[in-house]
C-alpha positions in Angstrom: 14.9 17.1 6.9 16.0 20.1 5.6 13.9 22.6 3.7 14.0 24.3 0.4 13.1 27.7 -0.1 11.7 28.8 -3.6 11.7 32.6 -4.3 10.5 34.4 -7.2 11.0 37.4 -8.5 7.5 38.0 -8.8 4.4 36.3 -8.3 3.7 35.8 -12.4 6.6 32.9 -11.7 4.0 31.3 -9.8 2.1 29.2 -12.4 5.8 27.5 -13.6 7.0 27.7 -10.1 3.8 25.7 -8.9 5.0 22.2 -10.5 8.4 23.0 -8.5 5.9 22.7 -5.1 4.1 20.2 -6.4 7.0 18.0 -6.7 8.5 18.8 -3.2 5.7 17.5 -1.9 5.8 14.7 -4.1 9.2 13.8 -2.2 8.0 15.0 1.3 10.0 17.7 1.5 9.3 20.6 3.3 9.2 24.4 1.5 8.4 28.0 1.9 7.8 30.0 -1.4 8.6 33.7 -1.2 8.4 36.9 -3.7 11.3 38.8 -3.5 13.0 41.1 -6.0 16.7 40.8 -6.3 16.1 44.5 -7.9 13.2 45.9 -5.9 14.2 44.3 -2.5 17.4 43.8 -2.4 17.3 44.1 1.2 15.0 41.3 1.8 17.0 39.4 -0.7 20.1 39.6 1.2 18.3 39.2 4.5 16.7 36.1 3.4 19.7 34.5 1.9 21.8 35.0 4.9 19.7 33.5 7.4 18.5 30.5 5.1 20.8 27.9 6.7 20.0 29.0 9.7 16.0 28.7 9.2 16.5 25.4 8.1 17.1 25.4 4.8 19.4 23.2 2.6 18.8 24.3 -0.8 17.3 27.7 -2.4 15.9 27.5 -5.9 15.4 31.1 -7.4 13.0 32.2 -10.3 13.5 35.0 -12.1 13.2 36.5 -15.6 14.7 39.0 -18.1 17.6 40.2 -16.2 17.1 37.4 -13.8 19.7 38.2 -10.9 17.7 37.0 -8.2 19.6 33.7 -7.8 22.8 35.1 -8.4 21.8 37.9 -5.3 21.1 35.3 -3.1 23.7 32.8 -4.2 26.3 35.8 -3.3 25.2 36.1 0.6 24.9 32.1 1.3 26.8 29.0 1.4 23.5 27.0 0.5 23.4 25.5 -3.1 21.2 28.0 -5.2 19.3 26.7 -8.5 17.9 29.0 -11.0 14.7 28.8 -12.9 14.9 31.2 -16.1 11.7 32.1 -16.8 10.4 32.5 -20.0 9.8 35.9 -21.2 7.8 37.7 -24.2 11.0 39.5 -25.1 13.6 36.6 -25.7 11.4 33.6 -24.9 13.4 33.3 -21.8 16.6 33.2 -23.6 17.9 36.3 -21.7 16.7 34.8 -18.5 18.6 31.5 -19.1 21.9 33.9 -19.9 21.5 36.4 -17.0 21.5 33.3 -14.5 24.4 31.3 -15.8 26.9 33.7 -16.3 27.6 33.9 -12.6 31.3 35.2 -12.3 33.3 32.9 -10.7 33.0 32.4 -7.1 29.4 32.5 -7.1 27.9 29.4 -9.2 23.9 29.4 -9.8 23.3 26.0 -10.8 20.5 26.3 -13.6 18.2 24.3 -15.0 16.2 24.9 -18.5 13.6 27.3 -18.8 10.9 27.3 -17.2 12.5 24.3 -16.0 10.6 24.0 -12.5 10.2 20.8 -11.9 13.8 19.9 -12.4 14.8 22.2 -10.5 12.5 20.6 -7.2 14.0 16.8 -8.4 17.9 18.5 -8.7 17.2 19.9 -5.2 15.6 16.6 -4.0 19.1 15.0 -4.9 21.5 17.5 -3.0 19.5 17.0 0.0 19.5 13.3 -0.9 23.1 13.1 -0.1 22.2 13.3 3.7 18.9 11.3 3.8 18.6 7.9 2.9 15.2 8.0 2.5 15.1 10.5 0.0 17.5 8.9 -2.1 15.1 6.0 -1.7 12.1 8.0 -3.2 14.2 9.6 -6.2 15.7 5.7 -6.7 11.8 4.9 -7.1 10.8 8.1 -9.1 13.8 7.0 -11.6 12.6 3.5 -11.5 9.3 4.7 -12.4 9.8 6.9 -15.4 11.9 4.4 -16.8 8.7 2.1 -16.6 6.7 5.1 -17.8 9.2 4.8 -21.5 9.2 1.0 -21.5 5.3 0.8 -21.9 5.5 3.6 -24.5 8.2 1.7 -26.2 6.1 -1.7 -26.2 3.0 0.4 -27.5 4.8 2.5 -30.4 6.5 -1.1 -31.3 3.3 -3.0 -31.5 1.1 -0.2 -33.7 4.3 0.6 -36.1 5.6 -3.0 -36.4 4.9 -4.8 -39.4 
């Protein structure tokens, strides 16, 4: 199985970017979590992003905040998919994250997800490496299965305490 590489822009991300490991491993799928600056190392940045496919990597999930142009860096030196994480910020609540990562110009898209948005981010990666593993696509099938359970029960309860 492919991996997934999460880098952030700084190891603050780290308590949002946690539930994005928690739920690769969820699925069983293998990650490496870096800290690299799209501003303060670019090198690094570039360096990791062009030898990702070849470390193994399917998918790279970058987290970044305020000017956020980590994922659009690494997005510009690899073929892989690239998700972003906005991160929220004190300035703008993360809106200028969210806006600095999905207004890639054309040629280099950045799928995103919502801020702070972590754990959608590790399922939306899940499901692009999916497409090549059956067994995967197995697991999210279940994971679906079970949040749909998850709202049924919820349902049942709000309808029998509010009923009349």
């Amino acid at each position: 199985m492919k991996k997934v590489c999460i880098v952030m822009g700084s190891d603050s991300d780290l308590k949002v970017m946690s539930k994005c490991a928690d739920k690769l491993k969820d699925f069983g799928i293998p990650f490496d979590v870096r800290v690299i600056s799209a501003h303060r190392t670019p090198a690094a940045a570039e360096q990791l992003a062009k030898n990702a496919a070849a470390d193994g990597f399917g998918v790279i999930i970058a987290a970044a905040g305020k000017a956020a142009h980590l994922g659009g860096v690494l997005a510009a030196y690899t073929t892989l998919p690239v998700i972003g994480v906005p991160m929220g910020t004190s300035v703008m609540g993360g809106m200028d994250s969210l806006l600095s990562i999905v207004q890639m110009p054309k040629g280099i898209p950045v799928a995103t997800v919502a801020i702070d948005g972590a754990e959608n981010a590790a399922i939306l990666a899940a499901q692009m490496l999916a497409l090549e593993d059956a067994s995967l696509a197995d697991k999210l099938a279940a994971f679906k299965e079970n949040m749909a359970k998850e709202v049924a029960a919820k349902d049942e309860k709000v309808r029998a305490e509010y009923q009349g």
